[in-house]
N, C-alpha and C positions, 0 to 999 in steps of 0.2 A: 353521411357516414359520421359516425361519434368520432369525437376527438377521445382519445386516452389518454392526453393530458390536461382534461377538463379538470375542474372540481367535480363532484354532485356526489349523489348521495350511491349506497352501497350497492352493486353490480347486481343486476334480475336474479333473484332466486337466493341473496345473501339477505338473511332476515337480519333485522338493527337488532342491537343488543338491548337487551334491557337496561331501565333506569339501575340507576347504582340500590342496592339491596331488594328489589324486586326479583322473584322467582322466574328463571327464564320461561320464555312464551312459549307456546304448541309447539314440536319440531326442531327448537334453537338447541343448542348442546348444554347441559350444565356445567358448571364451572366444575373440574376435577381440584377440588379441594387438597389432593395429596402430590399435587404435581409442585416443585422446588419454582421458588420465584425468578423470576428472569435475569437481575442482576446478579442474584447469586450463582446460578447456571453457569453464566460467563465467567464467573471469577476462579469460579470451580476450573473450567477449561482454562482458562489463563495458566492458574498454577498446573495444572496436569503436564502442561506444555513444558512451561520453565524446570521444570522438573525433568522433562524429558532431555530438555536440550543441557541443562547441568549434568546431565549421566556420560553426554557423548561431548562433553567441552574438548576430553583427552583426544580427540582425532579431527582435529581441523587439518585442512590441505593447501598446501600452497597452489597459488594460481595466477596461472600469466591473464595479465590485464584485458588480454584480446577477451578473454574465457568468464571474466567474473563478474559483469553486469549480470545484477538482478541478486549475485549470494548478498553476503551477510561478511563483516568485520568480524573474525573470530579475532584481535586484540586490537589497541587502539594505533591509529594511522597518525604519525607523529612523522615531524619536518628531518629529510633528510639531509637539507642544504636551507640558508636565507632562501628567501624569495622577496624581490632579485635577488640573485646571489651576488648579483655589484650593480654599483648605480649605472642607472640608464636612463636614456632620453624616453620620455612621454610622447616627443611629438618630432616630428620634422622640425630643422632651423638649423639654428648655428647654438655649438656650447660656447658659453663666453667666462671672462675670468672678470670681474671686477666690475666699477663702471666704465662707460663708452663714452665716445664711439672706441673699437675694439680695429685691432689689426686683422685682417684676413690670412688664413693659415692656408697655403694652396694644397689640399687634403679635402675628402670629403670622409666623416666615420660612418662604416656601415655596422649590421647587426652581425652577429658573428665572428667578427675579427678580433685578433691578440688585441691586449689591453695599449692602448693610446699612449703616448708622451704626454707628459703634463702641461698645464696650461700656465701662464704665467699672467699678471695684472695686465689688462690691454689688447689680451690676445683674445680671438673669436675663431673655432673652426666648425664648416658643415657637419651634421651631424643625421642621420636617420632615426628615425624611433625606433628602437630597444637596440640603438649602439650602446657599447659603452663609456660612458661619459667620462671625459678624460681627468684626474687626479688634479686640484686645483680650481676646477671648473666653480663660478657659483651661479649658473642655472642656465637655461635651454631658452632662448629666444625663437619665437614661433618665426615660421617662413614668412606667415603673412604678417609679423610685426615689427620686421626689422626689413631695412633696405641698404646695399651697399653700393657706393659710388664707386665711380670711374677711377681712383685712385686707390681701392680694396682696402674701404675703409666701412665698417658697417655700422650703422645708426639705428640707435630702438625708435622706431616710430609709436613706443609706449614707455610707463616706466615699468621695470622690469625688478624684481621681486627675485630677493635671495633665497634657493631652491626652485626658482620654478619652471615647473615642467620639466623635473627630474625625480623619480622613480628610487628612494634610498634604497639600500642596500638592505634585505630585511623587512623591507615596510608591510610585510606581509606574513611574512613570519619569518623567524629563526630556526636554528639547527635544533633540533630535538623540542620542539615547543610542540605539545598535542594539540592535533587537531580535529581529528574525529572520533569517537570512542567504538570501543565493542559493541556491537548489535547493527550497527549501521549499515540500510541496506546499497550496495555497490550500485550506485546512479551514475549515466554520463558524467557529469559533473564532477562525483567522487573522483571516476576513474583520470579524469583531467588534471584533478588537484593530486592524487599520486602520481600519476607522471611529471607531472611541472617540479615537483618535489624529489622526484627519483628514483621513484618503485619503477622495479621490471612485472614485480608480482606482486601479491597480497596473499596473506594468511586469512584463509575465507573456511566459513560453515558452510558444508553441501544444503543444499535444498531436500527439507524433509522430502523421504518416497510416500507416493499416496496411492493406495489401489482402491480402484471405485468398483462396487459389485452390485449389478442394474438387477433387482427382484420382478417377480413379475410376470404371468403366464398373457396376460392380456396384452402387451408391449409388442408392436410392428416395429421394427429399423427401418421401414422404409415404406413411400408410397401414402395413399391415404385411409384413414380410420374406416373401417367396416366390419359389418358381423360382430359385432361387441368387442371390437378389439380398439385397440386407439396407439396413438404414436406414442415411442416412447420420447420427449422432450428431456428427462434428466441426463442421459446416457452422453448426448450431445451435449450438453450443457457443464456439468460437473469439472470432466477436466479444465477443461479451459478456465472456468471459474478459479478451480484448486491451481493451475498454476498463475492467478492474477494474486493470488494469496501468495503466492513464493513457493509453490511445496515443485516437484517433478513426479511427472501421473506415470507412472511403471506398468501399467494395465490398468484396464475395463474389459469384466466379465459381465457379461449377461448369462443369468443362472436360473430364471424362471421364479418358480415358487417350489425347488427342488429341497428341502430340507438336509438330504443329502450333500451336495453339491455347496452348500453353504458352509455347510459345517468343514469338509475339505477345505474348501476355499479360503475359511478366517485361520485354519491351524497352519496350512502351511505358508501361506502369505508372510513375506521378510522385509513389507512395506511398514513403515514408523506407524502409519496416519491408514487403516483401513473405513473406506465410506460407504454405506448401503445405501439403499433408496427405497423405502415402504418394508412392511412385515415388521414396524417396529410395535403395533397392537397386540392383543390377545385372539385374533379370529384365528379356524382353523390352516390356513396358510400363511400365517406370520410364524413367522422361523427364526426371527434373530434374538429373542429372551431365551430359547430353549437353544440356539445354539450356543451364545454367552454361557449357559448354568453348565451345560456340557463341558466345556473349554476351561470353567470355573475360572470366570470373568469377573473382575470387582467394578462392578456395577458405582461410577462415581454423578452421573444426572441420569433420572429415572424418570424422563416426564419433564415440564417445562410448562409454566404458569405462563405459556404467550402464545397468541394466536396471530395467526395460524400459524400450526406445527408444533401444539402440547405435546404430542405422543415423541418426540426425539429424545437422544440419549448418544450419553458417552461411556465407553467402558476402558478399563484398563484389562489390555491380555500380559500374558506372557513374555519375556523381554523385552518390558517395557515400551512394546506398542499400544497404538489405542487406536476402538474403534469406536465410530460418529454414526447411530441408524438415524436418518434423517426418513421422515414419513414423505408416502413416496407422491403428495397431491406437491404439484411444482413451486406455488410463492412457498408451501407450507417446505418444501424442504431448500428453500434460500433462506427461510428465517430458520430454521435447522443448523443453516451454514455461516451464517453472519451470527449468530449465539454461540455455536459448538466449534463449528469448525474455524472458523477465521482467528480468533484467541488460541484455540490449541497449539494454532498452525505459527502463530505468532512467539509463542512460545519456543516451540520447538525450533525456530528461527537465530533464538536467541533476542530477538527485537521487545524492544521496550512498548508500552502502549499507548498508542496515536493518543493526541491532544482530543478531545472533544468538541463535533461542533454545535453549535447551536441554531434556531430559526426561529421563528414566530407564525405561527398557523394565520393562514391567509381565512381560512375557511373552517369551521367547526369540527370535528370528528368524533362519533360514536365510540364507545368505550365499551370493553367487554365489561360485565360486574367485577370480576376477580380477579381477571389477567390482564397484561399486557400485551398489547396491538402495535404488531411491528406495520406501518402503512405505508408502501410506497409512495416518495412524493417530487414535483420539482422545486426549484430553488428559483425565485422571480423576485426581484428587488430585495434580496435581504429574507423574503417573507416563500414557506414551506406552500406549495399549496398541493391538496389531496387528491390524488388519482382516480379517477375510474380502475373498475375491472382491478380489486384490491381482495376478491377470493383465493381461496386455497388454492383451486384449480385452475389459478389464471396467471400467465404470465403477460398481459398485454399491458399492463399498468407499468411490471417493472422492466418491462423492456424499453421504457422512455424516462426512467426514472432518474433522479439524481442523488436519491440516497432514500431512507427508512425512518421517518419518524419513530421515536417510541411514545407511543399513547398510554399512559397509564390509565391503571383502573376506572372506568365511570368516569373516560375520554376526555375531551377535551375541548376549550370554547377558544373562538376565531380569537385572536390576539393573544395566547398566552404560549409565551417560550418554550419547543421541547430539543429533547437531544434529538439529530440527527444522524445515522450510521450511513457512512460514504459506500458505494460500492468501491471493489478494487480498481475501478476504471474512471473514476468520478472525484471531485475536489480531493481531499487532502490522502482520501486511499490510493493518488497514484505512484504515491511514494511513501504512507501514513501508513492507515490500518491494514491496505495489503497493494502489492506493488507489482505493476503490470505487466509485467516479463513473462517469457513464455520462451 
């Protein structure tokens, strides 16, 4: 059985691209010349997005902590008290006041308790970690560093160091000092450090709505492919996808290749983010150009200089929703989604755009002439290497995948750096480019 996270060359029945300005061979597609370049694509979606999300700034909601992993900072998360908000012990011991040997105080301090009596030069008392360190104190003798005799007299069995293993007041931040800005997506973590700090709630952006609408008269829900029919793989896939981006999926329609049925479906729809799957060509059962002209759609990416998945588009409807036809062959419409939709959605988030990562091609890769090649790949010592099973039609590549090379035009040779696109489940998209909540 092949591995599909091999290297090797391109999956049976995917012809190699031609050399760079060579005419494509028998069969292979030509390069659509009037299709918008891939970086531009994205930049395009990015603003459509931030656009979107500056219209709806005016209705952010408050939200209890239990409630808002996975939203968005609609303003910045700023210190509602020090942290500590008084000095405390780091560790188990004795608080001591000066040098020793130290008196023993017959008291143990725990965490929690009213503020202590001060310590005076000489004196030592038990102390827990995150008591509070009694007024006077100058530092925390660890349990295992100090010993006290038979006359409760206690001795550093080291020398002992003014502050130490005492927690200042503050050391971590002050009252009103910022600390996480707007756009920030609400992680464990966040929700930790507003609590620690003294949020009940957060002032949070909902999670854009996204309605997905599965095209399609050949598409089974279920059981296996027969009589020319085949499974639908998007239908399944998409939500899940769209909420690892951040959005909330409000439906999936399955609507055939109904022309009718579409055209209802994108007017009445009150989703931010509508997403189709195939019919975004010109044959006679692609429906969504003539539903857009109908709806009088402003057509912002018409087409898409990357393979696979040229034929995708973004449009802007009517209060300022937008919809994503992604083509309905399945790698071809994740690279649909990780161009269009992942920036939109990012956008419309309010979130800033994920850092960049980088790899170095373990292994060669074929280059279209003219576009660029989104390539599923894994991540092994620092170094990308290229997948099998990396066709339109195939999801086996990226379903072991660690993210998407972008191959530029006329490809790329084994050792030369390219960007890598995370999925939302994968290095820095789990909290980056889109963020794994559901």
């Amino acid at each position: 059985m092949t591995d599909p996270r091999a290297p090797g060359p391109p999956a049976t029945g995917t012809a190699p691209a031609p050399a760079p300005g060579a005419p494509p061979r028998g069969g292979g597609p030509a390069p659509h010349h009037g299709d918008m370049p891939w970086p531009e694509a994205r930049s395009i979606a990015a603003r459509a997005g931030q656009r979107g999300w500056s219209a709806a700034e005016g209705a952010p909601s408050v939200t209890a902590l239990d409630d808002a992993l996975g939203l968005v900072l609609a303003e910045p998360l700023t210190a509602l008290t020090d942290l500590p908000p008084f000095d405390t012990s780091a560790m188990d011991g004795w608080a001591v006041a000066g040098p020793g040997p130290w008196e023993l105080r017959d008291e143990h301090l725990l965490a929690g308790r009213a503020e202590p009596a001060p310590l005076v030069d000489g004196d030592a008392v038990r102390i827990a970690t995150g008591a509070r360190v009694p007024r006077e104190a100058t530092a925390v003798l660890r349990s295992e560093h100090g010993h006290a005799d038979d006359r409760g007299r206690l001795h550093a069995l080291r020398e002992v160091g003014h502050g130490q293993d005492i927690r200042p007041r503050g050391q971590e931040c002050h009252t009103g000092e910022p600390l996480l800005p707007p756009g920030t997506t609400i992680t464990p973590a966040v929700l930790g450090l507003a609590a620690a700090t003294g949020y009940d709630e957060l002032l949070t952006l909902a999670r854009p709505r996204v309605q997905v609408l599965v095209l399609g008269d050949e598409l089974l829900t279920e059981g296996i492919p027969r009589a020319g029919l085949i499974r639908d793989a998007l239908g399944p896939m998409l939500p899940h996808w769209a909420r690892a981006l951040g959005a909330e999926v409000c439906a999936v329609h399955r609507l055939g290749d109904d022309a009718g049925k579409l055209l209802r479906a994108v007017a009445d729809s009150d989703a931010e983010l509508l997403i189709t799957t195939g019919g975004t060509a010109s044959g006679p059962v692609d429906h969504v150009h003539p539903t857009l002209r109908a709806l009088d759609a402003e057509l912002l990416v018409d087409g898409v200089a990357v393979r696979p998945g040229h034929p995708m588009l973004l449009a802007r409807l009517d209060g300022g929703r937008h919809l994503v036809g992604l083509p309905g062959n399945p790698l071809a419409a994740v690279s649909g989604l990780v161009t269009l939709a992942a920036p939109l959605l990012r956008g419309l988030r309010g979130r800033r755009s994920p850092h960049g990562r980088t790899a170095v091609l373990r292994d060669p890769v074929q280059g279209h002439p003219a576009d660029t090649r989104l390539v599923p790949v894994v991540l092994s010592d620092g170094r990308a290497v290229p997948l099998h099973y990396n066709g339109p039609a195939m999801l086996r590549g990226i379903a072991v995948a660690d993210g998407l090379a972008v191959v530029p035009p006329g490809g790329a040779g084994a050792g030369r750096e390219l960007a890598v696109l995370d999925l939302p489940w994968t290095g820095a998209g789990k909290t980056g480019s889109g963020e794994c909540f559901t």
